[in-house]
N, C-alpha and C positions, 0 to 999 in steps of 0.2 A: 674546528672543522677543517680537514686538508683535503683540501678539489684536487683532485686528479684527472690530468686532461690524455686524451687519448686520440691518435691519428691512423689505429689500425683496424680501417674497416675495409670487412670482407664485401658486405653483402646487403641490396637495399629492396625489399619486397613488401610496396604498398606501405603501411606504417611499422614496417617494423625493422631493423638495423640489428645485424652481425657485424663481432667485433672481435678483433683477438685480445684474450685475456691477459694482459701486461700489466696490471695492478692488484692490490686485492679490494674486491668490488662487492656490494652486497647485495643480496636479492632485494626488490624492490625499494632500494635506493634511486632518490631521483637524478636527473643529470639535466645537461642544457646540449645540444646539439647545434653546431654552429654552423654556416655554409659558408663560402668561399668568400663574403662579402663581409661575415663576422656575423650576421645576422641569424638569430639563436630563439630555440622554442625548446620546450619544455618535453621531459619524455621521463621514463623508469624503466629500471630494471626488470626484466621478465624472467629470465633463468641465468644461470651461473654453472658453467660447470667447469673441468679444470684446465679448459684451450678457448674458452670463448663464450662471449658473452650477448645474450639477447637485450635488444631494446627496444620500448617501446614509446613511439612519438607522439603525442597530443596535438598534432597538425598534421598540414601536408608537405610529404617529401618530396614532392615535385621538384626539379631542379637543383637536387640534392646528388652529389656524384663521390663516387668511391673514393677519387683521389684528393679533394678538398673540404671535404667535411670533417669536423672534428667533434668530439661526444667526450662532455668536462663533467666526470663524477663526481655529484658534490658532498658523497655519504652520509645525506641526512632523508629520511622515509619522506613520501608527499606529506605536508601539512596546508593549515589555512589558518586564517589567521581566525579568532572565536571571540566575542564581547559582546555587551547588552548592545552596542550598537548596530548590531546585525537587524536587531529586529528593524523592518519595515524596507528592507534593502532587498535586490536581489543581484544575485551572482550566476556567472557562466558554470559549467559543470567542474571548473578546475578551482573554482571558490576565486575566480577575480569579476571587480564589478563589472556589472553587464547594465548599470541603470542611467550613465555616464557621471555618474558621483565617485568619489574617489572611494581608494581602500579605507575601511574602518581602524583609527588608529585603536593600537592594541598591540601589545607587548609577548602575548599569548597566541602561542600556534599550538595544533595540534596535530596528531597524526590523523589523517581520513580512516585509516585501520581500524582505528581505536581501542580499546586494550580488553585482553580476555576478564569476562566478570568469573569470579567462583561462584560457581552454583550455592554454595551454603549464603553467601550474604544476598542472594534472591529475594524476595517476599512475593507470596502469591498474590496474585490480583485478584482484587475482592468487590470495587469501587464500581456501582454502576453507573455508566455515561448515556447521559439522553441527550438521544440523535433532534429528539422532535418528529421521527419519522417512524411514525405506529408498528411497518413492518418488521424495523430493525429495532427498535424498543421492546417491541412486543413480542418477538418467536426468537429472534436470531441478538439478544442484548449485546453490548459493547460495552466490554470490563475494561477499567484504568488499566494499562500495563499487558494488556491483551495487543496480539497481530491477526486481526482478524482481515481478509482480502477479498475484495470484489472482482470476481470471474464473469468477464464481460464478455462482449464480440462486436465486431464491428460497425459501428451505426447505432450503436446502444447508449443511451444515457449516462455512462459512468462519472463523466466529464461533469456531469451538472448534479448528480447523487451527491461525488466527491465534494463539490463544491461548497454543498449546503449541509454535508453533516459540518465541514469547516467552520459555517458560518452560525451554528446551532449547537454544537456539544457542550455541554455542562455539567459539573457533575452535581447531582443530585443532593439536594441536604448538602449545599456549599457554594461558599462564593468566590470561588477561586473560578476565572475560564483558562479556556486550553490556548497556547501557545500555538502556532501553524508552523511546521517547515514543508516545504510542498518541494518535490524534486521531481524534474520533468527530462527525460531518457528519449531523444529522438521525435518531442514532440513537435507537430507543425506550428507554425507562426502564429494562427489565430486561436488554437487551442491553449500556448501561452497566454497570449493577448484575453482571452476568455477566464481565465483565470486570475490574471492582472486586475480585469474593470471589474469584478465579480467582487475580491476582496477591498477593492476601493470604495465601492458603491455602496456596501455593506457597512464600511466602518472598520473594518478590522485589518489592513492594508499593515496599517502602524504595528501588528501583533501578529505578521507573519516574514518570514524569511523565507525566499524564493530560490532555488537551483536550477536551472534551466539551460540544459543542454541540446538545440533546436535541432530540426532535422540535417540542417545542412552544417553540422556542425561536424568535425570527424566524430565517427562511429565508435573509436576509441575514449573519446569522452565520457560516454555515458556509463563507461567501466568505474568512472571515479565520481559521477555524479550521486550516486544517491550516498555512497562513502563521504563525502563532504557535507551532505545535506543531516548523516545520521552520527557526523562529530559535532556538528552545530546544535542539531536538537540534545546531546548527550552535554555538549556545556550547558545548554538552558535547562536541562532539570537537575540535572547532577549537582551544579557548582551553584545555579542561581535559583532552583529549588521549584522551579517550574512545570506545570505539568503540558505536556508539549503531545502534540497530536501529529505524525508524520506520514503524510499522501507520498505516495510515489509511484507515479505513472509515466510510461508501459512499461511495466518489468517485460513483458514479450519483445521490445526495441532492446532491453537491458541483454539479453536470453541473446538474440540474434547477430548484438555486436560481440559479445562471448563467441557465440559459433567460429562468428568472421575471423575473431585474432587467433581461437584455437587453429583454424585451419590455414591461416595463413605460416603460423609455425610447426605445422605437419603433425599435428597431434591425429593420436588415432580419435577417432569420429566412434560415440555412443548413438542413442539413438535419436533417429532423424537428424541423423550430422553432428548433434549437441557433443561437447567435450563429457568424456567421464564423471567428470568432480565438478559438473552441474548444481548436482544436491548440496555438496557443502559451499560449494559458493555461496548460493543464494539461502543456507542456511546463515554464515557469515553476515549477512544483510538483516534475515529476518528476528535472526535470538538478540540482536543489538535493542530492542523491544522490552519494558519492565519493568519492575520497580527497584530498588536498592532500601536494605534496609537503614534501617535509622536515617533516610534522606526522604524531604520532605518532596519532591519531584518524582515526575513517572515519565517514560513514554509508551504510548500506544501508537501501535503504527496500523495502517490501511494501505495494503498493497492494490495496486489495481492493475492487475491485467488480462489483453485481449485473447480470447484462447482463438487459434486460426479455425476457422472453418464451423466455429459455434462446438470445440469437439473436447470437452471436459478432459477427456483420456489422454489428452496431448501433455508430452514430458512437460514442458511450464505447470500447467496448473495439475499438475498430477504430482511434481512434486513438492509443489508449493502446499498442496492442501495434505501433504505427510508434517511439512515444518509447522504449520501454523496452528492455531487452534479455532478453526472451523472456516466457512467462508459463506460470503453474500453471492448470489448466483443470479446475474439478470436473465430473465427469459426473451427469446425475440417472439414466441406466440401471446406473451401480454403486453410487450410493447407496441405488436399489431392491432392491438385493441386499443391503444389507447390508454393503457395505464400506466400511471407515472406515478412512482419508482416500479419497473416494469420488475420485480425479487421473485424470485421462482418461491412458492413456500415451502417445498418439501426437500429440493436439492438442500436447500439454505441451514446453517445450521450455527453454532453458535457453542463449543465445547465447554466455556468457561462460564457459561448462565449461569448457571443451576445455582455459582458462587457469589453470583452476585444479584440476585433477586430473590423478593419476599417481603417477611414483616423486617420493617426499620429499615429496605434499603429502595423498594419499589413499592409494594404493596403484597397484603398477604395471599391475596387469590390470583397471582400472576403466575404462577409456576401451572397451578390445574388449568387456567384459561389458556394460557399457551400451549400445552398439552392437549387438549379437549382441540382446539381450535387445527392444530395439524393434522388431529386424528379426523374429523369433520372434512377436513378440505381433502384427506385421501379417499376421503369416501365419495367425494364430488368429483373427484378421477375416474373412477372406477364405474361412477353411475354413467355419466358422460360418455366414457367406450361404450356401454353397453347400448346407450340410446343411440350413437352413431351406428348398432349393428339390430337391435329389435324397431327401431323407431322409440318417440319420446312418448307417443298416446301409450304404449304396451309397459308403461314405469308404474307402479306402486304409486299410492300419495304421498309415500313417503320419500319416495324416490325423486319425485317431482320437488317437495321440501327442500332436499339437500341440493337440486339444480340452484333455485330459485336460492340459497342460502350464499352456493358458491359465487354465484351472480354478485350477490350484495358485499359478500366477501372481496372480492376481487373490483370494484368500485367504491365502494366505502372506506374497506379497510384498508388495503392495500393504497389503494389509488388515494393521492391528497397536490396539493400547491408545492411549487418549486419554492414558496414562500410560506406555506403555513406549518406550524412550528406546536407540535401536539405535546402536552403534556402526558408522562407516562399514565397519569389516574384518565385522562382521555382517552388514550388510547384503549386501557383495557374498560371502562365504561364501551365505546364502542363496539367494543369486542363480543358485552353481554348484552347491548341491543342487538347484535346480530346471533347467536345464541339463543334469544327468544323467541326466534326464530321456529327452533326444533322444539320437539315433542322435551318434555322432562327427563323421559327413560333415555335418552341418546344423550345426557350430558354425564354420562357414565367416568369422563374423569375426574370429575369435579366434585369437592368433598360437600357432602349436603347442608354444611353450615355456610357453606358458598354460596351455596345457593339461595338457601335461605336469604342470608342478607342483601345479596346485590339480583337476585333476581325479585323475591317476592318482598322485603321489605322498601328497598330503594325502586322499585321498580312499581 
């Protein structure tokens, strides 16, 4: 490895350094930046072109001046270091301890990039994961090797949803549990801390690896946090065969320090200011997600983030839910009521179900109940307007049925403990005590040997 040290800087704008191009230097190669006292932090290349060179600093350049700083190329990509010892540790966003324990010894670094997969050695995900939690079990499933993301807002539960599929996922018909890497992007202090006592308290502390890049940390960070969190989780299943489940909250904090460095190097502004190559960024992020064939490891990732202003259509989760294969959707008119996991059930979807439920993998009448069961709650929409415009006396009885059905829906089913942990054959049993509900003739999606047995023989 030959460093190359450089003393020709032009230009110093918030975290980012121009420099004249005197060496041959590589795109996102790291380097050490030094100030007048020798005293040195950590930065990368950002562009390259054939007079000069962008960088970018993972601190503050405060007190940093044109004519005394020096910027030492060391041409090797950001890495971190990767080992079974990671588990139960956690790290700042540039993968150095943040728990005041030392670095993990370990001979293996990797690159945060981490290396293009060929689409042919893919494997589909097939494997259903029980959350424990009826809504997301039961309408919206979670496949091994799926990125399915939670579109939240603010003041909404996510924080504690995220926490408990952590502390609950398993995959069905096996005894293998899921590994945590949890990577956290401009989060406040106690929201860490919330996360910390959560996994302690639980038991499972020892069986996750933390990234944690805090609010007040540079905004720059958070560009390489979840890149550090999704090489870690990639050595744990890839190399150590692990099936590894990866939280990463706010991709929206993620989204906005992107805006910030775009604009601070005068990139032309897409929409809402966001850079152009938004999409594939955050595609970058989300297809790191999946199984590998002939390897006995997976990851499933869980994006979580907050759409401003409660507004779906916003570039984040707009084009997040083009990369991903479907998303969980909190409502703020069910967690006005009081229901906990507040899951919208109609936005909410789940693209990869249909592969990984039924007979042998959940049960055989989950696909019609989940079906019937959507179909039913859009009809308790519809009723609902209309009683907010005739009055609720002027409703059919049948009418009145599917209020009284959504009611039960929406506290039964929906609504459960930040602690209780349903099995999927519970969840869809409840499903067809609320079903029994209706008239016969309205379980129109459900095959009538369905019925038969879980209505009129078990029932």
């Amino acid at each position: 490895m030959i460093k190359i040290e450089s003393l020709g800087l032009k230009k110093i704008e918030g975290p980012i350094l121009m420099l004249e191009k005197n060496a041959d230097v590589k795109y996102d190669e790291v380097v050490r930046v030094f100030d007048e006292k020798r005293n040195s932090q950590i930065g990368k290349v950002l562009s390259v072109n054939e007079k000069s060179v962008v960088v970018q600093v993972f601190g503050n350049t405060s007190g940093l001046t044109i004519k005394d700083t020096s910027v030492e190329f060391l041409g090797i990509p950001m890495t971190i270091p990767v080992g079974r010892d990671m588990l139960g540790r956690v790290f700042n966003g540039l993968g150095e301890p943040f728990d005041g324990l030392p670095q993990i010894f370990t001979g293996d670094y990797r690159d945060v990039n981490g290396a293009a997969l060929n689409p042919y050695i893919r494997e589909y995900p097939r494997d259903f994961i029980q959350t424990g939690i009826s809504v997301i079990d039961g309408l919206t499933t979670l496949i091994r090797g799926q990125k399915l993301p939670i579109f939240s807002g603010n003041g909404l539960p996510h924080n504690v949803l995220a926490a408990q599929i952590a502390r609950q996922a398993t995959l069905k018909n096996a005894t293998e549990e899921f590994t945590v890497v949890f990577a956290g992007m401009g989060v406040k202090y106690d929201v860490a801390k919330y996360f910390i006592d959560n996994f302690e308290r639980s038991g499972v502390l020892s069986n996750v690896v933390m990234y944690l890049s805090l609010a007040d940390a540079p905004s720059v960070e958070r560009l390489l946090t979840p890149r550090a969190a999704l090489t870690a989780a990639e050595y744990l299943a890839y190399d150590l065969g692990m099936h590894v489940l990866v939280i990463m909250t706010d991709m929206t904090n993620y989204c906005e320090a992107l805006r910030e460095v775009s604009t601070t190097r005068g990139q032309i502004p897409s929409r809402k200011g966001y850079p152009g190559y938004l999409y594939s960024d955050l595609a970058s992020l989300y297809e790191r997600a999946g199984r590998i064939k002939n390897k006995k490891g997976s990851i499933t990732q869980i994006p979580i983030l907050s759409m401003p202003n409660d507004d779906i259509t916003h570039p984040i989760p707009d084009l997040t839910g083009y990369i991903t294969e479907g998303q969980i959707v909190l409502e703020r008119e069910l967690f006005q009521k009081n229901v906990y996991p507040p899951v919208a059930g109609l936005p909410s979807l789940s693209r990869l179900m249909k592969d990984g439920i039924g007979e042998g993998m959940t049960r055989e009448d989950h696909k019609d109940v989940s079906s019937q069961l959507f179909a039913c709650y859009a009809k308790v929409k519809e009723i609902r307007a209309l009683a907010s415009v005739i009055g609720e006396e002027e409703l059919s009885d049948l009418d009145r049925k599917y209020l009284d059905f959504g009611n039960d829906f929406e506290n039964k089913f929906l609504s459960q403990g930040y602690e209780e942990n349903r099995t999927i054959e519970a969840t869809l049993d409840l499903a067809w005590e609320l079903l029994k509900t209706l008239p016969e003739s309205e379980l129109y999606r459900i095959n009538n040997k369905y019925i038969q047995k879980y209505l009129h023989e078990k029932g």
